[in-house]
C-alpha positions as CSV (number, residue, x, y, z in Angstrom):
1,X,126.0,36.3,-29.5
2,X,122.7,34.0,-29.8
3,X,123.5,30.5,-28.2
4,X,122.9,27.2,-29.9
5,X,119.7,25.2,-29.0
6,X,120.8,22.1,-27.3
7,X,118.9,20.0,-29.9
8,X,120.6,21.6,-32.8
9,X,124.2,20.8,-30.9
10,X,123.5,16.8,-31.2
11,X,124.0,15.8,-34.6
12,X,123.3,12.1,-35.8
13,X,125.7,10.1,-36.7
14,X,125.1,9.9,-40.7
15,X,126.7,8.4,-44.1
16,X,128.7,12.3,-43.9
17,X,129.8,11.5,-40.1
18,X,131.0,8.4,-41.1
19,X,133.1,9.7,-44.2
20,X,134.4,12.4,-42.1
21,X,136.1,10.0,-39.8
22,X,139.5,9.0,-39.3
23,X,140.7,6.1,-41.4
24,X,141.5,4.1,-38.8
25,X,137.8,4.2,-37.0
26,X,136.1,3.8,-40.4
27,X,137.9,0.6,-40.8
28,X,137.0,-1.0,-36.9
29,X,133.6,-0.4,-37.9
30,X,133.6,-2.1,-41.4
31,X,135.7,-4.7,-39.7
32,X,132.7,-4.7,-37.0
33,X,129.9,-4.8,-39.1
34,X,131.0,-7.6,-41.5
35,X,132.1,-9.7,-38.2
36,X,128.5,-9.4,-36.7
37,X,126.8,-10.1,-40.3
38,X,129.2,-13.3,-40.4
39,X,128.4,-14.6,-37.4
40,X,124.6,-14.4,-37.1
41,X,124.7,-16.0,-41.1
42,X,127.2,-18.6,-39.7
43,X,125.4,-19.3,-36.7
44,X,121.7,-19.6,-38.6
45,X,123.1,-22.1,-41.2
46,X,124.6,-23.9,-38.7
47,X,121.3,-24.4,-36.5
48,X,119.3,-24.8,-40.0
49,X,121.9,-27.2,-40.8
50,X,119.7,-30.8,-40.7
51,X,120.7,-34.0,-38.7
52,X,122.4,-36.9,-40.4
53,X,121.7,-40.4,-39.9
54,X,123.1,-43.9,-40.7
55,X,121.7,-45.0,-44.7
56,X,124.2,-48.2,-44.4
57,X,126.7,-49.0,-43.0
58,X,129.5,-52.4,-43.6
59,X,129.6,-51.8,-47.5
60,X,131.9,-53.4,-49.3
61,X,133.8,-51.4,-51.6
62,X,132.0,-51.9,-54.7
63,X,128.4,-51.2,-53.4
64,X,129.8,-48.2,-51.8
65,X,131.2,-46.4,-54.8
66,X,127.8,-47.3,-56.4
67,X,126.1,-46.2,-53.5
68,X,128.0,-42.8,-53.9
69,X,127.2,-42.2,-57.3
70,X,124.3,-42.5,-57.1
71,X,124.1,-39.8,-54.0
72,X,125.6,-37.8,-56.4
73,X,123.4,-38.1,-59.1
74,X,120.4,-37.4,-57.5
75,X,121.8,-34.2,-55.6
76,X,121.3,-35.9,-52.3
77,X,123.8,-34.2,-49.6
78,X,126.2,-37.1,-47.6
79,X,129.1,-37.9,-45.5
80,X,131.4,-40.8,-44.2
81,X,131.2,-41.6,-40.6
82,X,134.3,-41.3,-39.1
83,X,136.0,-44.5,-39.1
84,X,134.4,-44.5,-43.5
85,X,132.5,-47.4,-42.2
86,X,128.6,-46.1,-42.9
87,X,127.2,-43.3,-45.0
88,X,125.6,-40.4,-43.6
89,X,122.9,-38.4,-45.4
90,X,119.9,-36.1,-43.9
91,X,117.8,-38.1,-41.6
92,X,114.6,-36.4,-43.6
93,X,115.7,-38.6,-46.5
94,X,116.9,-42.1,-45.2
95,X,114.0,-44.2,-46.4
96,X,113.0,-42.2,-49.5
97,X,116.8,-42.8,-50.7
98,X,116.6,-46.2,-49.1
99,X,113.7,-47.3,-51.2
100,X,115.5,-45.5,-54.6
101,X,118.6,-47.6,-54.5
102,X,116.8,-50.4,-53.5
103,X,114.7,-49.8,-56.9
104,X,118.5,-50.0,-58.5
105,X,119.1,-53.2,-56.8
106,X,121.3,-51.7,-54.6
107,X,123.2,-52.5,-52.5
108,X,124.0,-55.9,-52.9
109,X,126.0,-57.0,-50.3
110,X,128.9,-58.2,-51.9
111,X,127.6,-61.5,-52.8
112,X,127.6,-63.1,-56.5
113,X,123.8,-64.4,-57.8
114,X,122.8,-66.1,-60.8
115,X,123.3,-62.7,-62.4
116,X,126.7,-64.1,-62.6
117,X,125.5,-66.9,-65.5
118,X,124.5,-63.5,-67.7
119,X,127.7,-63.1,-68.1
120,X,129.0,-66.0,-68.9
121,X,131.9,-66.1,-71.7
122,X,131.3,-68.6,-74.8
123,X,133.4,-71.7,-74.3
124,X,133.9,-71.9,-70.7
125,X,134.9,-75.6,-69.5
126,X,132.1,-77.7,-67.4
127,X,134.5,-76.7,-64.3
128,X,134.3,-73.1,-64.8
129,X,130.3,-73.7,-65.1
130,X,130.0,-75.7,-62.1
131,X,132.2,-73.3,-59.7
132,X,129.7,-70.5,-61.2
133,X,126.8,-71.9,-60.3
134,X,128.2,-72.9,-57.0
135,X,129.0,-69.3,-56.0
136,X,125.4,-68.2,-57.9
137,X,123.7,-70.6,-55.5
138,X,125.5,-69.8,-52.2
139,X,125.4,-66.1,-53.2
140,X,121.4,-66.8,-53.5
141,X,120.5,-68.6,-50.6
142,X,123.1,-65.9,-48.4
143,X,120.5,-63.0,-49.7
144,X,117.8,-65.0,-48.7
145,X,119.0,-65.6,-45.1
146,X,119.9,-61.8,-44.9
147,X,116.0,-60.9,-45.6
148,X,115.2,-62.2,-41.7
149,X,114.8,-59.5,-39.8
150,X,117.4,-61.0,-36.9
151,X,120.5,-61.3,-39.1
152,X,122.2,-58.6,-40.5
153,X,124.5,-60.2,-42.9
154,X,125.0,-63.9,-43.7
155,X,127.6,-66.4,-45.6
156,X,126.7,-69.6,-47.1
157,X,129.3,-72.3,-48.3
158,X,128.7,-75.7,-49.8
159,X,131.2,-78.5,-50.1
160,X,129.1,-80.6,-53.3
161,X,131.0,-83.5,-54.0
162,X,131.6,-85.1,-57.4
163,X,129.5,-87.6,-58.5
164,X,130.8,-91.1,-58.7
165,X,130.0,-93.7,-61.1
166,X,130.4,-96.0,-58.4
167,X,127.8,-96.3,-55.3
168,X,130.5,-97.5,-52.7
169,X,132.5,-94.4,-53.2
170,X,129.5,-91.5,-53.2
171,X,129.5,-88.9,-50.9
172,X,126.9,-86.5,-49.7
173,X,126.8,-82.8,-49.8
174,X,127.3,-80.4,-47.0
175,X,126.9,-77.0,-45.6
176,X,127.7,-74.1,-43.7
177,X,125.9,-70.9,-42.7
178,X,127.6,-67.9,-41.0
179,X,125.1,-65.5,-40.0
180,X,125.9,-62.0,-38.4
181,X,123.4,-60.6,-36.1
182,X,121.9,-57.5,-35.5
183,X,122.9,-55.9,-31.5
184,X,120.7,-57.4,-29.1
185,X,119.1,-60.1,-31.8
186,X,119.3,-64.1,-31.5
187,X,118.0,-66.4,-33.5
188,X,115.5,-69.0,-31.5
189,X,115.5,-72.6,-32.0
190,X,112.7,-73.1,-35.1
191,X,114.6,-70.0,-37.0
192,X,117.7,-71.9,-36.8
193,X,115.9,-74.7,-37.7
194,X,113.9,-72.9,-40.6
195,X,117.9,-72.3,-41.8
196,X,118.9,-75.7,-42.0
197,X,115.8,-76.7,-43.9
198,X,116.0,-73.6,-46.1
199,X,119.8,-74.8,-47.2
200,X,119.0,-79.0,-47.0
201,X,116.2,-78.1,-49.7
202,X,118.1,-75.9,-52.0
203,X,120.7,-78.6,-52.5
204,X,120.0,-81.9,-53.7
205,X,120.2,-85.1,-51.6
206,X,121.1,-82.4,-48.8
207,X,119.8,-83.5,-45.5
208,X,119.1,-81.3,-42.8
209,X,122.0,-82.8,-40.0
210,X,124.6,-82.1,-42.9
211,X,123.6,-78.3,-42.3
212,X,125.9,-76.2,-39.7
213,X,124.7,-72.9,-38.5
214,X,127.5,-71.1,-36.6
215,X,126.5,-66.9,-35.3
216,X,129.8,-64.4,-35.5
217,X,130.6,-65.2,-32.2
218,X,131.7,-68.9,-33.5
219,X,128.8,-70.4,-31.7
220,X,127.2,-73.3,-33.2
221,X,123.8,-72.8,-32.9
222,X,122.5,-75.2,-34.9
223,X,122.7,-77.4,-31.7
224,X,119.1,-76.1,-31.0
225,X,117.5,-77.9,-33.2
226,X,118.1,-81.1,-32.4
227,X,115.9,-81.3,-29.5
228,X,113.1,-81.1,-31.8
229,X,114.4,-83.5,-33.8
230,X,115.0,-86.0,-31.2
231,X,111.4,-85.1,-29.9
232,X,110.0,-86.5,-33.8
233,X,108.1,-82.2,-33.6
234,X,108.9,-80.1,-36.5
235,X,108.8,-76.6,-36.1
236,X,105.2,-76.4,-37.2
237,X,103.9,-78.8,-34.7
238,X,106.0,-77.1,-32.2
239,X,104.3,-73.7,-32.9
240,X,100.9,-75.4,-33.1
241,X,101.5,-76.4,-29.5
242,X,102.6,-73.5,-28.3
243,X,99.6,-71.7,-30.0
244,X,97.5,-74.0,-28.6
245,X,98.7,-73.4,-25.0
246,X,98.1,-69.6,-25.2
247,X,94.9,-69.6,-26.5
248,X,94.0,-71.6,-23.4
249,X,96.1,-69.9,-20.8
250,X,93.8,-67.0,-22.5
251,X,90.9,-68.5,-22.0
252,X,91.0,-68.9,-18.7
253,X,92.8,-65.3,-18.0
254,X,89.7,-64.0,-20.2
255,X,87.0,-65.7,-18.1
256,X,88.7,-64.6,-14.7
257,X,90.0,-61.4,-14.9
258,X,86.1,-59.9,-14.3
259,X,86.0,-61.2,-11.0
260,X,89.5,-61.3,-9.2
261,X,91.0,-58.2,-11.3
262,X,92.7,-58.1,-14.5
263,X,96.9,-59.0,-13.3
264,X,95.2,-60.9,-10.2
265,X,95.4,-64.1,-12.5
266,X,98.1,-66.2,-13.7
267,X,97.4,-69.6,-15.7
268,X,99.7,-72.2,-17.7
269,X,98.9,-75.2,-19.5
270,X,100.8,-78.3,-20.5
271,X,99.1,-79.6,-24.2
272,X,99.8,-83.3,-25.2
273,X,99.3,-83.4,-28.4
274,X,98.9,-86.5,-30.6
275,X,100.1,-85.7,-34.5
276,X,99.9,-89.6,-35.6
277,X,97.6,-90.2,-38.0
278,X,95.4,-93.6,-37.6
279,X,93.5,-95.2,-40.1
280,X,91.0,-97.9,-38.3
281,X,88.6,-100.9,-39.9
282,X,86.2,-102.3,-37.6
283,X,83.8,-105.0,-38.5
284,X,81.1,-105.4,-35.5
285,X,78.2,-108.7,-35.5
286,X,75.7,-108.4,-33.4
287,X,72.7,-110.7,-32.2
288,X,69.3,-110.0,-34.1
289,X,67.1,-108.6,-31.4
290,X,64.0,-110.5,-33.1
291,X,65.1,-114.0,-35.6
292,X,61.8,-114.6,-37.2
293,X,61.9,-110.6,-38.3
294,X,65.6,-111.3,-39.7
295,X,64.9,-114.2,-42.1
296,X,66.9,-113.9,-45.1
297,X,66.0,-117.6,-47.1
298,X,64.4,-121.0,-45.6
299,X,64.0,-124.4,-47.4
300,X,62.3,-127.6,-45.9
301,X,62.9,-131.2,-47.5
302,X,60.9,-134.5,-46.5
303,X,61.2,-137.9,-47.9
304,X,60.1,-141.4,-47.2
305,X,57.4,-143.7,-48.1
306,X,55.1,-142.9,-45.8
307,X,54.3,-140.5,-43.1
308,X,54.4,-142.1,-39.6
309,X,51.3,-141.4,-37.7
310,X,51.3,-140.9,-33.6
311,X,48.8,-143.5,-32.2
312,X,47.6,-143.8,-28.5
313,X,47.2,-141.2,-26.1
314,X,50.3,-138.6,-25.7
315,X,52.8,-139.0,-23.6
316,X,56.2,-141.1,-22.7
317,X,54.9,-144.4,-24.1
318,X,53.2,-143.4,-27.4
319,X,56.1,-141.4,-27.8
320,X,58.7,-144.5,-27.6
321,X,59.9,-146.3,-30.7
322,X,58.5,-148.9,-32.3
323,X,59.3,-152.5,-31.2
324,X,61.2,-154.5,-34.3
325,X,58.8,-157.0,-35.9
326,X,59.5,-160.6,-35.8
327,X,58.2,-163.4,-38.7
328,X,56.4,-166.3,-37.5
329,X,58.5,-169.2,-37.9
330,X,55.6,-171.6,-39.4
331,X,54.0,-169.4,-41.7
332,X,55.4,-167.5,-44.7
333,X,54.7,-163.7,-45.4
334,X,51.4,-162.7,-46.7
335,X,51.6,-161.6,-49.8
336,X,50.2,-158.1,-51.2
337,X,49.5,-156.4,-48.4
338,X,50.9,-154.3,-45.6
339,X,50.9,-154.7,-41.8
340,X,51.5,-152.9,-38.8
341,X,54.6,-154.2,-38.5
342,X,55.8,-153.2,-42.1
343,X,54.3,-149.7,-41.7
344,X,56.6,-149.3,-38.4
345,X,59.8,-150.1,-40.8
346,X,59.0,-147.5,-43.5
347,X,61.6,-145.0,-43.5
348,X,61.0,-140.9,-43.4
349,X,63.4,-138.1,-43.7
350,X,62.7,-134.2,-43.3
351,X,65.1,-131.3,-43.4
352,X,64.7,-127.7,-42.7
353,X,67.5,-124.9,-43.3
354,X,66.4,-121.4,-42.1
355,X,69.3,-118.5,-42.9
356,X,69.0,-115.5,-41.0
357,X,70.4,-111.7,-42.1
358,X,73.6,-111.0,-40.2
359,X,73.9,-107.4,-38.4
360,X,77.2,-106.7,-39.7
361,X,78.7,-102.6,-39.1
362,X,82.1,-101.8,-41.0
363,X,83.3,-98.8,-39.4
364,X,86.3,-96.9,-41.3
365,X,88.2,-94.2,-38.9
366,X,90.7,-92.1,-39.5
367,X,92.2,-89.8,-36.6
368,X,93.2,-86.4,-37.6
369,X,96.3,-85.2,-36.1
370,X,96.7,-82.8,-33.7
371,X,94.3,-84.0,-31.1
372,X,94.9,-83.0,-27.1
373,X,95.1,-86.3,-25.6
374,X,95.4,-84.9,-22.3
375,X,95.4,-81.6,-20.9
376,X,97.3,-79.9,-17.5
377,X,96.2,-77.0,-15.7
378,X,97.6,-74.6,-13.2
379,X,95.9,-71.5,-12.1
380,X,96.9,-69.1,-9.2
381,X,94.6,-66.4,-8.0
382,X,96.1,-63.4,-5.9
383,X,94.9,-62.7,-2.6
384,X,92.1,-60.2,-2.3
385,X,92.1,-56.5,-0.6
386,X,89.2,-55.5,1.4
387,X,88.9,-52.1,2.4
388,X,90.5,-51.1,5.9
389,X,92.3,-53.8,5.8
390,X,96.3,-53.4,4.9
391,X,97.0,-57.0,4.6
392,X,95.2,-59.4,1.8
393,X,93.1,-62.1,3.0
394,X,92.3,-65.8,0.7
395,X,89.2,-66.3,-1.1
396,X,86.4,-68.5,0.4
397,X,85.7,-72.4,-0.4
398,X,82.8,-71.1,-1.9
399,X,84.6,-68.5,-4.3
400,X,87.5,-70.9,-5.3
401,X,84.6,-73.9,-5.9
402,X,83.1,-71.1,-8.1
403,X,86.5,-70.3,-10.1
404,X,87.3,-74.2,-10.4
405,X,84.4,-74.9,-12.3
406,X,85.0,-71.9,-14.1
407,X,88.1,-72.9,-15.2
408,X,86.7,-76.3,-16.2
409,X,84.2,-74.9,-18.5
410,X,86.9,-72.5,-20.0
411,X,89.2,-75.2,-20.7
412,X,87.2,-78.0,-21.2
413,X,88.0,-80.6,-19.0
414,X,87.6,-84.2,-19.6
415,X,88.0,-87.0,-16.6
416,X,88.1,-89.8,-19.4
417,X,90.9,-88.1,-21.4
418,X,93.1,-87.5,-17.8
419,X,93.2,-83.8,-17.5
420,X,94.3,-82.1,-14.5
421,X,93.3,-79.0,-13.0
422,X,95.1,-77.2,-9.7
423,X,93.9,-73.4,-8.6
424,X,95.7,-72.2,-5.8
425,X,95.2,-69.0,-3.8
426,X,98.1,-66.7,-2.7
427,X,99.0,-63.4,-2.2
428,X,101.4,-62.0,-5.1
429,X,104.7,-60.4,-4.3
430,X,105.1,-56.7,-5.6
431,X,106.7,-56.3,-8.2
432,X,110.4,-55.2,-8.2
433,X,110.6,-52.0,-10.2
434,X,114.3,-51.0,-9.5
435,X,115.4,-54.5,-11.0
436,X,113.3,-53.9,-14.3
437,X,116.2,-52.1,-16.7
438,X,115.0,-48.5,-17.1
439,X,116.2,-46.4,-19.8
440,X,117.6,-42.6,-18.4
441,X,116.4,-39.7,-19.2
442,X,118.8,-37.8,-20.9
443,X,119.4,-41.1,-23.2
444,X,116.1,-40.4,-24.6
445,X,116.6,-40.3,-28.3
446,X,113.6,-38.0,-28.6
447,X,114.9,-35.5,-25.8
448,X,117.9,-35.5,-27.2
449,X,117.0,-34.6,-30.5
450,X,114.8,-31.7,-29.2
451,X,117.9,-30.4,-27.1
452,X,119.9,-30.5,-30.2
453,X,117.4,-28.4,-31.7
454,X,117.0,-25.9,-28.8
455,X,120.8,-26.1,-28.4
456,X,121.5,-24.8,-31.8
457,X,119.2,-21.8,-31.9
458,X,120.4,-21.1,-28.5
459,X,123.9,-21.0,-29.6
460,X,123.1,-18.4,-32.8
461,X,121.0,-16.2,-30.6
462,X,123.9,-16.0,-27.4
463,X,126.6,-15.4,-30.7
464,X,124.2,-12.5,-32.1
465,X,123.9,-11.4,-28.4
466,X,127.7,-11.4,-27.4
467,X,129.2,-9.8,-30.9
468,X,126.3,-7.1,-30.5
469,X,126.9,-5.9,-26.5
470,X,130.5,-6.7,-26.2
471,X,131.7,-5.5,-29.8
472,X,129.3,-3.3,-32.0
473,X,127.9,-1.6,-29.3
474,X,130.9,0.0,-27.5
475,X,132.1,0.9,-31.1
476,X,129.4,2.9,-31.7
477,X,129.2,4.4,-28.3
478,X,132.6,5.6,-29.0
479,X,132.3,6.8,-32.5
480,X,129.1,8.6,-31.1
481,X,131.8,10.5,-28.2
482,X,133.8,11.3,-30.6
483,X,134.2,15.6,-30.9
484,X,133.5,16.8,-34.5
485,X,135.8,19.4,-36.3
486,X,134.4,23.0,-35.5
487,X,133.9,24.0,-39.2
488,X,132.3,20.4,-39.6
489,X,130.1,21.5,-37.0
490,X,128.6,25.0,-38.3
491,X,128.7,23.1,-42.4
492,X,126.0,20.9,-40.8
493,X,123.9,23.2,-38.5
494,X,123.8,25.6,-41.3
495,X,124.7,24.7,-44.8
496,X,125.4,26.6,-47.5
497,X,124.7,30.0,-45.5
498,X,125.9,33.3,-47.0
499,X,126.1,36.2,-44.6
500,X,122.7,37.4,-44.9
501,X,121.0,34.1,-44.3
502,X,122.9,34.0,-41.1
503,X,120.8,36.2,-38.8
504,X,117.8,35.1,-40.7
505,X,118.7,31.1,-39.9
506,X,119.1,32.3,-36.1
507,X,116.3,34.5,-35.5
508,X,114.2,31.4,-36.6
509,X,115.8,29.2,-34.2
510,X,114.8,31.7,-31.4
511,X,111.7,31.5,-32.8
512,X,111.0,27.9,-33.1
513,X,112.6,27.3,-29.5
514,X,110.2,30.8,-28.0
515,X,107.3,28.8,-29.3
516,X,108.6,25.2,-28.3
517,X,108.5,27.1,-24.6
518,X,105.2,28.6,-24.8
519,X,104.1,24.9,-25.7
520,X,105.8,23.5,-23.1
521,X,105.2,25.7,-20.2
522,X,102.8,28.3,-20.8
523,X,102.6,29.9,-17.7
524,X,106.5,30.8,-17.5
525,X,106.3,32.2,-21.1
526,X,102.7,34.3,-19.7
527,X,105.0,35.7,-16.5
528,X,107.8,36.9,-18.7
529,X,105.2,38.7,-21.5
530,X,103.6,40.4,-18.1
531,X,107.0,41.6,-16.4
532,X,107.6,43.0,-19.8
533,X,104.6,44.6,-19.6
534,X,104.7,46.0,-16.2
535,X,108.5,46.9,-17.8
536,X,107.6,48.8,-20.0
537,X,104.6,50.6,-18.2
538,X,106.9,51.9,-15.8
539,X,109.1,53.4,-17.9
C-alpha cells in the first residue's frame, strides 16, 4: 500500500476543522476570540479616551444647572469632579466652551445686578425699591472686583443710612469688601487701595476710610493703604516714583553693563519727588544802565522879573550873595529908575522835572509737579577675574573715576539740587542655587501629560500582548494537536473519490512527490534511474 506524502498528512485548520470540533472546544475559542477583540477595543478607547480639565469650579447651584444645560445642548462631553465641586469637560475644549457661555452671560457668580430692576413688579413700595437697588449695586461693584486678575471671587456690602431731615442726626455711608483670592495671589498696597476708591466713588458722600477690605483669611488688608495716605501720595504718584526709580537704576545698569559684564552691576536710586504745584508773581526794578537814554517826559519852569546876571571874575566871592541894600537916611528914593541895589532884590524861580522809564520785569511761574528735587545714588560693581588668577581682584582709581562720572552723566547729577552719588567695589557672593525653590521633575505638568499618553498606549499594547501569548495562543496550539477522526481524514485528502479515482488520485501524488525529488536533489533521483539501468541490463 502507497504511503501518504507528509505534506498531504498536515491539514490546516479550516471553517470544516472548526465545525467538526467538539462543542466544548468550539465554545473556548468563541469565548477566546470575543475576549481578545474586547480587550484590544477596550483598551484603544480607553487610551483614545481625551484628558479632562477644570471649566469652573465653586458654582453656585443655579449657574451650575445652567452651566449643564448648556453642556448638553451643545453636545459637549462632561463630568463632576469628585467632591461635585468643578465641572470637567475635554481639555481640547475649555476656552472654546469658556468663551460660548461667556457669550450667554454665564456664569454669573451668584450675585444679583441691575438686571434685577427688569424685573421689577408694578406697585412695589419705595422700600422694596431701595433694598433692590441696594443688592443691584453691591451685586455690581462685587463683579467688578471679581474682573482683577488676583481675586477669585468677591462680596460687597453697604450699610446706606436713611436720610435725615435734620443735619445733627445724619450719618454717613459705609462699606465692606470680602475678596477671595486665587492660591499663591495677594493683593499689593495700591490694589487695595484702587478697591477702596472703586467702592467710596460708587456710593455717594462715601469716603475712602469708611471702606474695609478684609481677604478670606479675615485679614484686614485695607490697613495697607494708609501709609500712603498718611504720606499725602496717591497711588498714581506712588507708581510715578517708582517708575521713575527704575528707569534710572536702568540707566545706569544700561550704560555699565558693556564694561564690567552684564549681572556685574547693581544700582538703586532714592527719587524725592515734589507733586506741589506753585504759582509765583515776581515784579523786579532795576537801575537804567544809561538815564539820559531812558527819559520818559521832562518839563522846565522859570519865573521872576529879571534874570540875575554873574558879575566879577568866577569864583568864591562873585559867587556869594548879594549884600541887603540900605536907604540913605537924608535923601528919599529916586523915582523912575532902577539901581543896583533894586536889581539885587528881584526875585527868580526855575523848576525842572525830568521822569525817567522804569525797568520793570513781571515774571509769572508756575511749577509743574512731579519734579526730582533731589536725587540718591548707590552703585556696586563686582570684582573683576583676570585670567590665571582664581580669586577676583578690585578695579583701579582710574577705572572707578571713569565709572563715577559715568554714572553722573547717566543720571544726571546736580551739586545745587543735593544729589548723592556712592559706587563701591566688591566681589559678589555666588549665588545660592539649592535655596532658590526648584520645581521636580516628575511634577512637570508637561512630562506628566506625555507619560499619560505613553502610559495609555503602553497599557493597550501589553493587554493585546498578554490575552494573545498567554490565552489565544495556547488555544490554538492545542486545537492544532488535536487527532482528527480517520474518515475525516481521507474525506479531506481525497473528496468525493469513487473507486476508480482512487489509484488515479495516488499515482499522481507519487508523481508530483517523484518530480518534487528530482527538483530537489537531482543527483539522488540520476543514481536511482542508473542502478535501474544497470538493473535491468543485467538481467
Amino acid at each position: 500500500m502507497a504511503k501518504t506524502s507528509p505534506a498531504l498528512t498536515e491539514v490546516p485548520l479550516s471553517l470544516a476543522t472548526f465545525n467538526r470540533l467538539p462543542m466544548r472546544f468550539k465554545i473556548a475559542a468563541m469565548v477566546g476570540v470575543a475576549l481578545t477583540v474586547t480587550v484590544i477595543v477596550g483598551a484603544w478607547l480607553w487610551a483614545k479616551q481625551p484628558d479632562y480639565s477644570v471649566l469652573f469650579s465653586n458654582l453656585s447651584e443655579q449657574d451650575g444647572g445652567q452651566i449643564v444645560t448648556a453642556l448638553q445642548q451643545q453636545n459637549v462631553p462632561y463630568k463632576f469632579s469628585e467632591g461635585g465641586g468643578a465641572i470637567l469637560v475635554p481639555s481640547g475644549q475649555v476656552h472654546d466652551i469658556r468663551l460660548r457661555l461667556a457669550a450667554q452671560g454665564m456664569p454669573k457668580g451668584g450675585l444679583v445686578g441691575f438686571e434685577v430692576l427688569e424685573s421689577q413688579k408694578l406697585g412695589a413700595s419705595q422700600f422694596l425699591e431701595q433694598v433692590n437697588y441696594q443688592r443691584a449695586l453691591e451685586g455690581e461693584l462685587a463683579r467688578t472686583i471679581g474682573t482683577i486678575s488676583s481675586v477669585r471671587g468677591a462680596r460687597v456690602h453697604l450699610a446706606i443710612p436713611k436720610q435725615s431731615a435734620f443735619l445733627r442726626d445724619e450719618q454717613r455711608p459705609t462699606a465692606s469688601v470680602l475678596v477671595n483670592l486665587h492660591p499663591g495671589r495677594s493683593l499689593d498696597g495700591i490694589q487695595v487701595s484702587g478697591i477702596v476708591h472703586l467702592v467710596s466713588a460708587s456710593v455717594p458722600e462715601l469716603s475712602p476710610a469708611s471702606v474695609s477690605v478684609v481677604d478670606q483669611e479675615g485679614n484686614l488688608i485695607s490697613q495697607q493703604s494708609d501709609s500712603l495716605r498718611n504720606s499725602g501720595l496717591d497711588p498714581t504718584q506712588l507708581k510715578y516714583v517708582r517708575e521713575l526709580e527704575a528707569g534710572y537704576i536702568k540707566r545706569i545698569e544700561t550704560i555699565l553693563s558693556p564694561i564690567v559684564g552684564g549681572g556685574n552691576v547693581r544700582a538703586q536710586v532714592t527719587a524725592d519727588v515734589d507733586f506741589s504745584q506753585t504759582e509765583q508773581v515776581a515784579e523786579t526794578y532795576k537801575p537804567n544802565p544809561n538815564p539820559e537814554t531812558a527819559v520818559r517826559s521832562q518839563q522846565t519852569n522859570e519865573s521872576g522879573q529879571g534874570t540875575p546876571q554873574a558879575l566879577g571874575v568866577p569864583g568864591a566871592i562873585s559867587n556869594q550873595p548879594p549884600v541887603p541894600a540900605t536907604a540913605p537916611l537924608t535923601s528919599p528914593p529916586v523915582a523912575g529908575g532902577s539901581t543896583g541895589s533894586s536889581q539885587s532884590t528881584a526875585n527868580f524861580s526855575r523848576n525842572s522835572t525830568i521822569n525817567y522809564e522804569v525797568d520793570k520785569t513781571v515774571r509769572h511761574v508756575k511749577g509743574s509737579p512731579g519734579m526730582v528735587k533731589r536725587l540718591s545714588v548707590a552703585v556696586v560693581i563686582n570684582q573683576k577675574k583676570e585670567p590665571g588668577k582664581p580669586k577676583a581682584v578690585p578695579l583701579s582709581d582710574t577705572e572707578m573715576r571713569q565709572i563715577s562720572d559715568l554714572t553722573r552723566e547717566a543720571m544726571g547729577f546736580n551739586k545745587e539740587r543735593g544729589d548723592t552719588l556712592n559706587v563701591a567695589n566688591a566681589a559678589f557672593s555666588p549665588a545660592d542655587e539649592s535655596a532658590m525653590p526648584q520645581t521636580p521633575f516628575w511634577k512637570d505638568p508637561g512630562l506628566i501629560a506625555l507619560l499619560k499618553d505613553l502610559g495609555r498606549y503602553l497599557a493597550a499594547f501589553v493587554i493585546a500582548y498578554l490575552t494573545w501569548t498567554r490565552l489565544l495562543q495556547p488555544l490554538f496550539r492545542k486545537l492544532s494537536e488535536l487527532p482528527l477522526p480517520k474518515a475525516y481524514e481521507e474525506e479531506e485528502l481525497f473528496p468525493e473519490t469513487g473507486p476508480g479515482q482512487h489509484a488515479q488520485r495516488s499515482f499522481d501524488a507519487k508523481m508530483d512527490h517523484a518530480r518534487n525529488l528530482a527538483r530537489e536533489n537531482p543527483k539522488a533521483v540520476a543514481n536511482v534511474i542508473k542502478e535501474w539501468v544497470s538493473g535491468g541490463e543485467s538481467r
